[in-house]
FIMI-395384 format. One record per residue (C-alpha): y, x, z; residue in one letter. Coordinates in pm, whole numbers, plus 50000, padded with zeros to 5 digits. Layout:
# residues N
> y;x;z;aa
> Y;X;Z;A
...
***
This chain:
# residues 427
> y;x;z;aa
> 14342;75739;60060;X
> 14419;75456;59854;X
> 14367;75582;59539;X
> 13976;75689;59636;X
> 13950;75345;59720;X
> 13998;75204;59419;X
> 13839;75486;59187;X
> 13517;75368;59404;X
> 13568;75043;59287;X
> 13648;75121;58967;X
> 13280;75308;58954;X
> 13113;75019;59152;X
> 13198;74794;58844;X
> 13082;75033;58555;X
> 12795;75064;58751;X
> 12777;74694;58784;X
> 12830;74681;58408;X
> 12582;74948;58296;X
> 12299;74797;58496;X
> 12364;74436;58332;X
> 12362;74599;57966;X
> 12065;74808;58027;X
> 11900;74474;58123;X
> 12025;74277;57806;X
> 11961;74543;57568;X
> 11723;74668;57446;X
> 11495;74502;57635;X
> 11561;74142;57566;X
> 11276;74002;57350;X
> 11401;73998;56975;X
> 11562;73616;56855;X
> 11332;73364;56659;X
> 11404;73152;56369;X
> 11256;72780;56445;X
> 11012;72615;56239;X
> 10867;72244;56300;X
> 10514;72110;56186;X
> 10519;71852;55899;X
> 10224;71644;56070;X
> 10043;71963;56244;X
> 10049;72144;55927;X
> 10292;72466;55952;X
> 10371;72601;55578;X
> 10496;72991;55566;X
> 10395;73122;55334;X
> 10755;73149;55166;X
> 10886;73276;55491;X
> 11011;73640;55446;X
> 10924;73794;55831;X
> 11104;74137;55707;X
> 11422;73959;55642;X
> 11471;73657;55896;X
> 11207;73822;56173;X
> 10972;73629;56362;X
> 10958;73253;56440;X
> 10879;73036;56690;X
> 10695;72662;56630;X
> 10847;72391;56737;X
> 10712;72024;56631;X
> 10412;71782;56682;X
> 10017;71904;56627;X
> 09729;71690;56645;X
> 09575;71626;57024;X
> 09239;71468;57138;X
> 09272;71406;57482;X
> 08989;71482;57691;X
> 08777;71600;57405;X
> 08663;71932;57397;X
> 08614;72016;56978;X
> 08502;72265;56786;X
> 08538;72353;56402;X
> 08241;72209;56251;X
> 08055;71904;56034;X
> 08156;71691;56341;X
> 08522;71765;56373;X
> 08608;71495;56072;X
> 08616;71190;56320;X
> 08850;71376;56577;X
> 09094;71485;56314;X
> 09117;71063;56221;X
> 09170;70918;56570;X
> 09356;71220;56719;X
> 09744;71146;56840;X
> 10032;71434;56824;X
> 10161;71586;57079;X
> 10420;71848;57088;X
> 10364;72264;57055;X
> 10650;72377;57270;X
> 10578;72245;57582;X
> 10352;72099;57847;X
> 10180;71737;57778;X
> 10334;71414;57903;X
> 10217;71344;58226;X
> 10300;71001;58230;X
> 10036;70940;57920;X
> 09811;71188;57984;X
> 09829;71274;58343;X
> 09860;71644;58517;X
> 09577;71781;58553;X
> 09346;71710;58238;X
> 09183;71883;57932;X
> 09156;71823;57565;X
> 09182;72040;57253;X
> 09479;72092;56979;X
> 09446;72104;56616;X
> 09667;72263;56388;X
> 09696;72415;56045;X
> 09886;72726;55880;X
> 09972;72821;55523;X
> 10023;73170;55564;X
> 10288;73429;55365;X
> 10079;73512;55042;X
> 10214;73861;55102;X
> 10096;73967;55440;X
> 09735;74079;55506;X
> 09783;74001;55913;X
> 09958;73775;56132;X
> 10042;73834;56460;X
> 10058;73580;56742;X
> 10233;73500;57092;X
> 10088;73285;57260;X
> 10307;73184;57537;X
> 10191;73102;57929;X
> 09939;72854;57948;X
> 09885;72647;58264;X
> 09521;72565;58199;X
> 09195;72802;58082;X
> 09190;72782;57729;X
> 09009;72895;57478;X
> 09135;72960;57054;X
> 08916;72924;56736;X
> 09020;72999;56408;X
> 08806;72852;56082;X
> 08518;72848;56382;X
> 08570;73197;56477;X
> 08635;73230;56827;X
> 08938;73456;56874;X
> 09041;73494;57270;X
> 09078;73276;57566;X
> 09113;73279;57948;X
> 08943;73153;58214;X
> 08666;72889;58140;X
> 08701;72520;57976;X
> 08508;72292;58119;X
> 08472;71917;58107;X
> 08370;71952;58474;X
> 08624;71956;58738;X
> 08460;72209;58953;X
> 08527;72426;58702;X
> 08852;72567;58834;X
> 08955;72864;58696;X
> 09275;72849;58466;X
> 09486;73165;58419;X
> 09794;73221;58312;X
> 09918;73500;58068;X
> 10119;73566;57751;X
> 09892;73696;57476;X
> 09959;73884;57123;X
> 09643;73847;56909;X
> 09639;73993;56539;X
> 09484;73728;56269;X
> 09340;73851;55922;X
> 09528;73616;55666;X
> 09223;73614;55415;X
> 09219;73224;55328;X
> 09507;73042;55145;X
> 09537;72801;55470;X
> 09330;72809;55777;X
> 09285;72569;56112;X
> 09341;72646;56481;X
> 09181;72433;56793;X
> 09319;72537;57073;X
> 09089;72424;57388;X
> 09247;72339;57680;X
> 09106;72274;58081;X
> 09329;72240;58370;X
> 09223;72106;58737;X
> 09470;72349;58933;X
> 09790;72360;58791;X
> 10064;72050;58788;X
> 10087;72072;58398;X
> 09890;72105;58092;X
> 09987;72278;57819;X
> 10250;72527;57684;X
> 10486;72633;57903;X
> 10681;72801;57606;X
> 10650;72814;57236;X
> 10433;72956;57022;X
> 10592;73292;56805;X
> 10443;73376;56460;X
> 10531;73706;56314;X
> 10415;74039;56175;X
> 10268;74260;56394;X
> 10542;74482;56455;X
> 10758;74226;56558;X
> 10531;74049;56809;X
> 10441;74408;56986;X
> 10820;74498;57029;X
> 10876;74141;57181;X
> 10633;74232;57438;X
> 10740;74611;57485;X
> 11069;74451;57519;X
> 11013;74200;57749;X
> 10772;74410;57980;X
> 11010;74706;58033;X
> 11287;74487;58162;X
> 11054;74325;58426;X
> 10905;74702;58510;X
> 11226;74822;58552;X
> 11391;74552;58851;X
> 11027;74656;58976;X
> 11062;75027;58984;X
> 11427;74965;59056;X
> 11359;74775;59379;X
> 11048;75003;59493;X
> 11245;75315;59505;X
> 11527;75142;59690;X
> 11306;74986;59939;X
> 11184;75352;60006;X
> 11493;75526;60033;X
> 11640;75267;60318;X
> 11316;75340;60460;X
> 11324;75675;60487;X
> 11714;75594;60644;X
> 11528;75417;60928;X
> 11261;75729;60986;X
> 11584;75948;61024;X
> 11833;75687;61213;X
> 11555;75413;61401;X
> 11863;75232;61551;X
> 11979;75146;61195;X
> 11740;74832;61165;X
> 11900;74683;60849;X
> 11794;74984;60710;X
> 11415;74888;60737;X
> 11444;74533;60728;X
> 11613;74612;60376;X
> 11419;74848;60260;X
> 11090;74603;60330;X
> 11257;74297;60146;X
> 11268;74517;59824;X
> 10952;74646;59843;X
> 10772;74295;59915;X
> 11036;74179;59667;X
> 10883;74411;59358;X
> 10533;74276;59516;X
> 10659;73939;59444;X
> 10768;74022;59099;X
> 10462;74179;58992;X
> 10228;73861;59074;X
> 10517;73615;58981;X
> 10609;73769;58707;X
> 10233;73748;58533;X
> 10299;74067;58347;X
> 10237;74339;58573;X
> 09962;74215;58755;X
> 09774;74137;58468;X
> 09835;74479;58319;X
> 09665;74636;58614;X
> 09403;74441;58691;X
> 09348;74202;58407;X
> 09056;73968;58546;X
> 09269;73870;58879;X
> 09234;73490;58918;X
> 09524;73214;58867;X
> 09420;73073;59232;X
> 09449;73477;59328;X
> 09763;73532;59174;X
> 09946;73234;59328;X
> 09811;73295;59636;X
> 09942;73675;59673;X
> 10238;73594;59487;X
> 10345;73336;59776;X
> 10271;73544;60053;X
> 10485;73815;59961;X
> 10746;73566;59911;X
> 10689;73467;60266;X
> 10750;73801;60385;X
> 11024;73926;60134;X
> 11273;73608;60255;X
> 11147;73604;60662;X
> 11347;74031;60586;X
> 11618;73892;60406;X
> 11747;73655;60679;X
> 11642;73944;60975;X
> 11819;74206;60793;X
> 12176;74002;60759;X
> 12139;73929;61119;X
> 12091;74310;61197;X
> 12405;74357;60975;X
> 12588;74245;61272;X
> 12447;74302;61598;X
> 12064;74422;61697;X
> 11965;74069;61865;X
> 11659;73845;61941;X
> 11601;73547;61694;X
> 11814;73246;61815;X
> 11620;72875;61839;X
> 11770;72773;61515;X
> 11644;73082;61350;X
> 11313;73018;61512;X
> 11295;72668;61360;X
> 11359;72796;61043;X
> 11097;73025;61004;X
> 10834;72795;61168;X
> 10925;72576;60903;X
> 10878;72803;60633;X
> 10525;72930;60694;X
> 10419;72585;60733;X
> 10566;72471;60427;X
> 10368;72809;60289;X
> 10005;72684;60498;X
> 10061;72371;60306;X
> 10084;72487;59948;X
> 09790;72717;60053;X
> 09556;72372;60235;X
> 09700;72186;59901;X
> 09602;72450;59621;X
> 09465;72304;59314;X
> 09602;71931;59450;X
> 09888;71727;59277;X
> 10056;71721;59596;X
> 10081;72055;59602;X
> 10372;72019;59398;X
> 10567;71835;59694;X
> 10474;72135;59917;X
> 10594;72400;59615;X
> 10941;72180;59641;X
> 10980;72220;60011;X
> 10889;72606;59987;X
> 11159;72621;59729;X
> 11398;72404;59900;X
> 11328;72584;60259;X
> 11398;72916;60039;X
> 11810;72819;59987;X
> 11837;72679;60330;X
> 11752;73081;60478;X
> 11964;73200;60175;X
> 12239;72967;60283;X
> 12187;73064;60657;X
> 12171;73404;60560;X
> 12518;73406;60369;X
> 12660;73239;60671;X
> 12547;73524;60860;X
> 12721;73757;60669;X
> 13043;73568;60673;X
> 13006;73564;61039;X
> 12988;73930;61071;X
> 13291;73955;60844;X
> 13513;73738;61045;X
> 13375;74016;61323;X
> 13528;74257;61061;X
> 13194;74453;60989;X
> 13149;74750;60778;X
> 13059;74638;60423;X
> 13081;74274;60438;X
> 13268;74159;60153;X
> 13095;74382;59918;X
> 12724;74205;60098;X
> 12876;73818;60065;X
> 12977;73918;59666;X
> 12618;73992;59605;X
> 12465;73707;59810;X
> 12702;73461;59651;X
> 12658;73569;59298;X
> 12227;73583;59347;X
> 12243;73212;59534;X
> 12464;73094;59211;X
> 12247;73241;58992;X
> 11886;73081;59160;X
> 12014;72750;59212;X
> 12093;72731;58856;X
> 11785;72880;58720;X
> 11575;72629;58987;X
> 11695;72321;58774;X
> 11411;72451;58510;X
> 11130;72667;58693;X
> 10961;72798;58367;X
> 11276;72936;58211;X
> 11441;73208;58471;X
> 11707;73284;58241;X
> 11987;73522;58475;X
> 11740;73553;58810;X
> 11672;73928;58653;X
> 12070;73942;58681;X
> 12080;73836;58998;X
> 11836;74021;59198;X
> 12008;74351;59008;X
> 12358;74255;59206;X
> 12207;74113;59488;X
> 12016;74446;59562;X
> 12250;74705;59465;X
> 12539;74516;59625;X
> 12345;74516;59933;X
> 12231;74892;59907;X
> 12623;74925;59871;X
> 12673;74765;60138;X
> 12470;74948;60403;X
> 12564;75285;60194;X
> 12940;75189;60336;X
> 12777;75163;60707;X
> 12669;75510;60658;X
> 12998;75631;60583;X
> 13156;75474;60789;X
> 12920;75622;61069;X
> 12953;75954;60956;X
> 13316;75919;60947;X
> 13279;75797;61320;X
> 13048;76079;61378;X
> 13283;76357;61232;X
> 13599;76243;61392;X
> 13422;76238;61743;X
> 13295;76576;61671;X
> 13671;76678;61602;X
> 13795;76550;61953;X
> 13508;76687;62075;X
> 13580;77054;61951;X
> 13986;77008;62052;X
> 13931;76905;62375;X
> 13691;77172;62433;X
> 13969;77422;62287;X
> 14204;77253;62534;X
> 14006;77320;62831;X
> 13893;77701;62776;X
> 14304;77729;62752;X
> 14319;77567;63047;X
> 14112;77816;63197;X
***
């Protein structure tokens, strides 16, 4: 028996393996070169895309702050008294505050060779609205002055620009009264258009496929439960993955936006929150039903009380700079159940459970893996990683309980058939 063991092991970790490479490659968005604005002016037009591939900006572009500008006779007196402030990231808060609006101003030389240029623009926590030469190209949500207007959207767009002009001028408006920054959350990626539209593909089939990955899991533990109801991990599992994708497809600002295109920033938080409510309150019941079908304790209780009020108060607070303050408790109130819930699962280990060890390897790598993406919430660099082993570790896990049930199962059915022998001898 030995030797099975450890050829399931052995095919645990290819498995392991094969799911991390099929999430690195392809679909990891393809490498930039960096290039940095001399004094918001960025010159490529000696920049061979073919042979180096895209890049991304990276530099200092003219600002007026709380100035809403557009490309015409008037724009001369902005472009003197405007300051610089950086294109790969979100305005200082400290000099300009959180919540404000303003425009950018920058120019590019383009490639003399290339009749289009394609452009990423990355998530932007504001509405915002782009001009080029005048024209108005796209935008998102409204920009506004006012601070009723509250509306700002978040999204990563590719937009294809003619190069027809030896060197032409962007604004970039910007209005924010909801979010806790303002500005670019990432940089901005210049390239042809083949480039930019394999980025996205890229990028969007990774995200679809922890999505479709966790959906189809969530319904197969389900469908456990409809044929075993005393195996309660089962559903409790099965619901965290489903609300899980949920959570994924609003967080994520991909898939959401795919489907329904128009849904609100205010929206999008919103829904993306409360399935986060509901996707950790089944994490922590399901590694309590790994040991033994019981009532919530006090503690447990407490916890949960906690979390749905730190959850009311990001809701009360939306659009608010406190809200931040209540985002940090929600986060810090989501490690304290994932903590709890990997002391659970030690517990029932120590009770020598059924598929323990293989359940505390996946917790522990996924807890490792959040807490060091949480030190920089706009750059989620392994979390994709780590809900892959946290979810198929688990699925492992409660695929051993099975077996080990059957096995239970099969064996009783064994005595049961001897003992019957034994007695018709008996007789």
């Amino acid at each position: 028996m030995k030797w099975q063991v450890k050829l399931l092991w052995i095919v645990i970790f290819i498995l392991v393996v094969l799911g991390i490479g099929i999430l690195s490659y392809p679909f990891s968005e393809i490498t930039t070169e960096t290039l940095t604005f001399d004094e918001g002016v960025l010159d490529i037009s000696r920049h061979r895309f073919d042979m180096t591939g895209p890049v991304s900006l990276h530099g200092n572009i003219k600002y007026v702050h709380e100035k809403i500008v557009y490309d015409d006779e008037f724009i001369d007196p902005y472009l003197e008294k405007a300051e610089y402030a950086k294109v790969d990231g979100f305005l200082d808060a400290k000099k300009y505050g959180h919540q404000t609006f303003g425009t950018y101003i920058f120019e590019i030389i383009p490639p003399k060779h290339l009749k289009v240029l394609a452009v990423e623009l990355p998530d932007i926590s504001s509405s915002y609205k782009m001009w080029v030469d005048g024209e108005f190209i796209t935008g998102l949500g409204r920009v506004d002055w006012r601070k009723s207007i509250e509306e700002p959207m978040t999204k990563r767009t590719r937009i294809i620009l003619p190069v027809n002009e030896k060197k032409f001028r962007v604004l970039l408006q910007v209005a924010n009264f909801d979010n806790h920054h303002t500005g670019f959350q990432d940089q901005i990626v210049i390239g042809t258009p083949d480039q930019i539209m394999s980025r996205q593909l890229r990028s969007n089939l990774r995200e679809h496929l922890v999505i479709t990955t966790a959906i189809l899991i969530g319904l197969y533990h389900m469908s456990i439960y409809a044929m075993r109801t005393d195996e309660k991990a089962s559903l409790h599992f099965g619901l965290f993955s489903i609300f899980l994708a949920l959570t994924l497809s609003f967080y994520g600002e991909k898939t959401i936006y795919e489907i329904y295109p128009m849904v609100s920033w205010s929206m999008r938080m919103q829904q993306g929150y409360f399935f986060a409510v509901i996707t950790i309150l089944s994490l922590m019941r399901y590694t309590i039903l790994l040991g033994n079908d019981r009532p919530d304790t006090k503690l447990e209780i407490v916890l949960q009380v906690i979390f749905i009020l730190t959850y009311a108060g990001m809701g009360i607070t939306l659009g608010q700079v406190i809200q931040l303050y209540w985002i940090n408790a929600f986060l810090v109130m989501i490690m304290v159940i994932g903590i709890y819930a990997f002391l659970q699962l030690v517990k029932h280990l120590k009770e020598k459970a059924v598929g323990m060890r293989i359940a505390i390897f996946g917790l522990s790598i996924a807890l490792i893996v959040f807490m060091y993406d949480m030190t920089d919430v706009y750059d989620e660099t392994y979390s994709t990683y780590g809900l892959f082993i946290f979810i198929f570790s688990q699925a492992l896990a409660l695929g051993f309980r099975y077996s080990e049930a059957f096995k239970m199962n099969v064996n009783l059915a064994g005595e049961l058939r001897e003992n019957t022998r034994t007695l018709k001898k008996r007789k």
